[in-house]
C-alpha positions as CSV (number, residue, x, y, z in Angstrom):
1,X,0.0,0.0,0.0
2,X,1.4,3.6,-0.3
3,X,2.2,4.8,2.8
4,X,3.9,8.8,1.4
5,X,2.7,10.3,-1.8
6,X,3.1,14.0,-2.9
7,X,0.7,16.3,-5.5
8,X,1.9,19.2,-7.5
9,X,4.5,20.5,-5.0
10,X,6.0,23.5,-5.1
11,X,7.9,25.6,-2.7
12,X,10.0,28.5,-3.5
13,X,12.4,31.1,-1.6
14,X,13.0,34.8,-1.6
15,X,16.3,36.0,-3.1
16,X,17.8,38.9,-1.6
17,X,17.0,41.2,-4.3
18,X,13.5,40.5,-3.9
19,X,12.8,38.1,-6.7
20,X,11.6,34.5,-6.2
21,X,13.1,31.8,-7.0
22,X,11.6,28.3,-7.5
23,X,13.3,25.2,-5.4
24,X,10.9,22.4,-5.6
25,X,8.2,21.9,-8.2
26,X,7.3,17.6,-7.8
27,X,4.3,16.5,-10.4
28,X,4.2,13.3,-8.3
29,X,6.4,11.2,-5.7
30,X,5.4,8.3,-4.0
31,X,6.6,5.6,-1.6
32,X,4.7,2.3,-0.5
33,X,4.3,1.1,3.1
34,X,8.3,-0.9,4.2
35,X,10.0,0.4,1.0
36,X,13.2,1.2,1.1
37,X,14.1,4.3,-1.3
38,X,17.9,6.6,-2.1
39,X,17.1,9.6,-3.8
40,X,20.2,11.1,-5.8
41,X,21.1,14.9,-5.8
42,X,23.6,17.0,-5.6
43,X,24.0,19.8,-3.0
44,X,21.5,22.4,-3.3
45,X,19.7,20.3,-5.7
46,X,16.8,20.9,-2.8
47,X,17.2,17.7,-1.2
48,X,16.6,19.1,2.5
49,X,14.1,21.1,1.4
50,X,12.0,18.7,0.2
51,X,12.7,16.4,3.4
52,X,12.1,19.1,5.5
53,X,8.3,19.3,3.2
54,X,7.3,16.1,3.6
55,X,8.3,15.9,7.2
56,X,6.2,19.2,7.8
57,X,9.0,21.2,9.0
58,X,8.7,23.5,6.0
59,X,5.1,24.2,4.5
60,X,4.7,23.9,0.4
61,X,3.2,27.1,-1.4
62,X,0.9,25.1,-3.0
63,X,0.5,20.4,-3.4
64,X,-0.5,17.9,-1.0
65,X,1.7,15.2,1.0
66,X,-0.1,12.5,2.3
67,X,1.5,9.9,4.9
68,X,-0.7,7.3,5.8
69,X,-3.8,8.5,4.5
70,X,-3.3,12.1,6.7
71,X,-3.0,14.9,4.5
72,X,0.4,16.8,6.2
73,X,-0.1,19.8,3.7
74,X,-3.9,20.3,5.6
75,X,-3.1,20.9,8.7
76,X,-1.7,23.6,11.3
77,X,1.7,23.9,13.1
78,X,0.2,21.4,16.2
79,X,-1.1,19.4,13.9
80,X,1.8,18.9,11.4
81,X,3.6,18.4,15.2
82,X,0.9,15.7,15.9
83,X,2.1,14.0,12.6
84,X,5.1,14.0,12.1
85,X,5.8,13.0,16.0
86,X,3.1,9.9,15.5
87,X,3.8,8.6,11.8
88,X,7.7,9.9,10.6
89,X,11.6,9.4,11.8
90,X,14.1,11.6,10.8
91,X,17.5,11.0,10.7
92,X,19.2,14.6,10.2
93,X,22.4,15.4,8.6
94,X,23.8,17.6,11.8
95,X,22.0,15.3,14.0
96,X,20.7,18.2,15.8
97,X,21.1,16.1,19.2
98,X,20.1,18.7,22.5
99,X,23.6,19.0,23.7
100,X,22.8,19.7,28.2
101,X,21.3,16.2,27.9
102,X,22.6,12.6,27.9
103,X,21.7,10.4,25.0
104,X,19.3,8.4,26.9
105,X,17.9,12.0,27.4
106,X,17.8,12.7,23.9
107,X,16.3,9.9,23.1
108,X,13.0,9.7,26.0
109,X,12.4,13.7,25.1
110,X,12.0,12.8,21.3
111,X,9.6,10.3,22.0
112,X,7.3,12.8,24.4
113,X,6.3,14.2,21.4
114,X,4.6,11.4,20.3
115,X,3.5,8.3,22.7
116,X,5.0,9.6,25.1
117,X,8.7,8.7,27.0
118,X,8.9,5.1,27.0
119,X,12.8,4.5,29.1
120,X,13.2,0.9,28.0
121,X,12.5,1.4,24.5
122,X,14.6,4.4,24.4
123,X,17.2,1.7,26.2
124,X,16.7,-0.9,24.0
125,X,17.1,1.3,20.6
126,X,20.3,3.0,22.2
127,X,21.4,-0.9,23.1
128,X,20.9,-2.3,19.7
129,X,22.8,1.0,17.9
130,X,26.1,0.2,20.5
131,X,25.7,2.7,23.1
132,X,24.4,0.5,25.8
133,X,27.8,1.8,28.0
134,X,27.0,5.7,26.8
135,X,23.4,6.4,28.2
136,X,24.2,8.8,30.5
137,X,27.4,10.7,28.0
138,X,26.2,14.2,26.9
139,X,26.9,14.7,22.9
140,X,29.9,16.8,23.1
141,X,31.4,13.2,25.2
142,X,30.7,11.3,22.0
143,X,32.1,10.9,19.0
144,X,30.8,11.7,15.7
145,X,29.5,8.4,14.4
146,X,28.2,7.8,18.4
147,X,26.4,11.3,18.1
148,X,25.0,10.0,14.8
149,X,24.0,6.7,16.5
150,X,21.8,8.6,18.9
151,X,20.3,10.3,16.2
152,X,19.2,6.9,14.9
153,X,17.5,5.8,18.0
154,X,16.0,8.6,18.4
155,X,14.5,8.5,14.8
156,X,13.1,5.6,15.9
157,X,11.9,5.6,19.2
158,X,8.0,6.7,18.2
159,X,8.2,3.4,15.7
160,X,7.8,5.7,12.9
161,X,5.8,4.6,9.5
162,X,8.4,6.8,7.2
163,X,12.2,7.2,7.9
164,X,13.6,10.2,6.4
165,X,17.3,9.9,6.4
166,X,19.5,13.7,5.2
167,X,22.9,12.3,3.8
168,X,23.0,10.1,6.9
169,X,26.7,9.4,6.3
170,X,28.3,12.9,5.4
171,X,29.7,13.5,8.5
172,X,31.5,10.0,9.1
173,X,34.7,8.5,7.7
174,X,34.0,5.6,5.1
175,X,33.7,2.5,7.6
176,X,31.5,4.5,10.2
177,X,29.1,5.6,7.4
178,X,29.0,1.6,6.3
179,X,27.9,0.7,9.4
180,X,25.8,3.4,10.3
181,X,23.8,2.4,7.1
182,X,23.4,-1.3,7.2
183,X,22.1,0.0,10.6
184,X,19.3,2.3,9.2
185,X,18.8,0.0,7.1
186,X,18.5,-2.9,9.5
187,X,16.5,-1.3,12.1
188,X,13.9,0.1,9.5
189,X,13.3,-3.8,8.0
190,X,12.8,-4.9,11.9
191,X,9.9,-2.6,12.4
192,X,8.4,-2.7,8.9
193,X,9.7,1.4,8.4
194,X,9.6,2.8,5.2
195,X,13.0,4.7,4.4
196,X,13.6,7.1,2.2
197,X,17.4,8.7,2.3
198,X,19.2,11.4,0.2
199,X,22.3,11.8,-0.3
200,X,24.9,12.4,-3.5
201,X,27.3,9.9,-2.3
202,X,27.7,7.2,-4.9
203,X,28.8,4.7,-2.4
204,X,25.8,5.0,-0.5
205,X,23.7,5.3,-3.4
206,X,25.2,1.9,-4.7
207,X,23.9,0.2,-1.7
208,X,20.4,0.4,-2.7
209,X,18.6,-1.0,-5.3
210,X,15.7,1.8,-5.9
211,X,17.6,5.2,-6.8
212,X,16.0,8.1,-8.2
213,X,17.8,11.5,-9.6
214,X,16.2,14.3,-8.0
215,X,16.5,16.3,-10.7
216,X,15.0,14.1,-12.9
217,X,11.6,14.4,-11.2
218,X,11.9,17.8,-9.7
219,X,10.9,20.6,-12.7
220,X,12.4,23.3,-10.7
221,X,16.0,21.7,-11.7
222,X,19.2,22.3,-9.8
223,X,18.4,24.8,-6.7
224,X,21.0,26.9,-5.5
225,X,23.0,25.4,-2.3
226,X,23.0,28.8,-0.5
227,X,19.1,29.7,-0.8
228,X,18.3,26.1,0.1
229,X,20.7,26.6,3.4
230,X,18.7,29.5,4.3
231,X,15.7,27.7,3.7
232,X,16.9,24.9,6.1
233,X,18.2,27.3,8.9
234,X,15.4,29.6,9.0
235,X,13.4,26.4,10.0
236,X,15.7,24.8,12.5
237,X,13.7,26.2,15.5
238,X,11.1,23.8,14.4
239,X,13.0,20.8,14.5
240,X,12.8,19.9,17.9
């Protein structure tokens, strides 16, 4: 069954002169219910932006996204919130961890969003990603791909429908980011997650047997790397 699909979405930014320029115009996009999906595009191709879209972070100028029969693009702020906490993972390329709290912590405050704080899941998930002896270490105590762990766990401590994964691997060397995919990967298969993952690495890309070219679907073509950053920050308050 499809679990994601997306309508005539657009969403552009305002240029410092003024002007507008377009950054994502998707006819149609869809993803079915386990599926596991790499989309290819280079930076600024609008990647985040459209991650940021379907995750309701970001809200279209005009299209529907759908995730399990809720329309995302209907509703308010609390009920985008409501969502996204209930029905989506995301797996962020700065892993955006809160840094005054322990991983554990990070883990049990993501979930109140959604069901609500559940300790022994948030154990178990930190367990089965390595860092059963670094519950109680803050992120600055951890290293990169252990930071990038957490943010795993945290994806999906709410047993999300949809995993949305933002080059997942650009911040680790080539091993770390092996592993840290065969365990996105892994975890998503053992609770029946759908994944969807961007990224430009060919490497990762290879890994996967469903690949499709951003650009090839998106009409606006190649966005611009420093408007879609702005995009992305302006929204970062919303993330947590």
């Amino acid at each position: 069954m499809t679990l994601l699909e997306i309508i005539n979405l657009r969403k552009s930014y305002a240029a410092p002169d003024g002007s507008r320029g377009e950054i994502i115009d998707l006819p149609y996009f869809s993803l079915r219910e386990g599926e596991q999906l790499a989309m290819e595009g280079a930076s600024g191709s609008g990647k985040t932006t459209l991650l940021h879209l379907i995750a309701g972070i970001l809200t279209p100028d005009s299209g529907r996204i759908l995730i399990a029969g809720e329309e995302m693009t209907a509703l308010g702020e609390a009920g985008r919130d409501r969502l996204r906490a209930q029905t989506v993972g995301y797996v962020f390329q700065t892993f955006n961890l809160l840094q005054g709290y322990t991983a554990l912590e990070n883990v049990t405050l993501g979930q109140m969003f959604g069901r609500g704080a559940d300790e022994n899941r948030a154990r178990e998930l930190l367990a089965r990603v390595g860092l059963r002896d670094r519950l109680n270490y803050r992120p600055r105590q951890l290293s990169v791909g252990q930071q990038q762990r957490v943010a795993v766990a945290r994806a999906l401590a709410n047993r999300p429908n949809l995993v949305l994964a933002d080059e997942p691997t650009g911040n680790l060397d080539r091993l770390s980011a092996r592993e840290s995919l065969s365990l996105i990967r892994e975890v998503c298969r053992e609770h029946g997650a759908a994944l969807l993952l961007v990224s430009h690495d060919q490497e990762v890309l290879s890994q996967f047997d469903q690949v499709v070219r951003l650009d090839e679907i998106n009409r606006a073509g190649f966005a611009d790397k420093e408007n879609e950053e702005l995009i992305a920050a302006r929204t970062s308050a919303h993330i947590h």
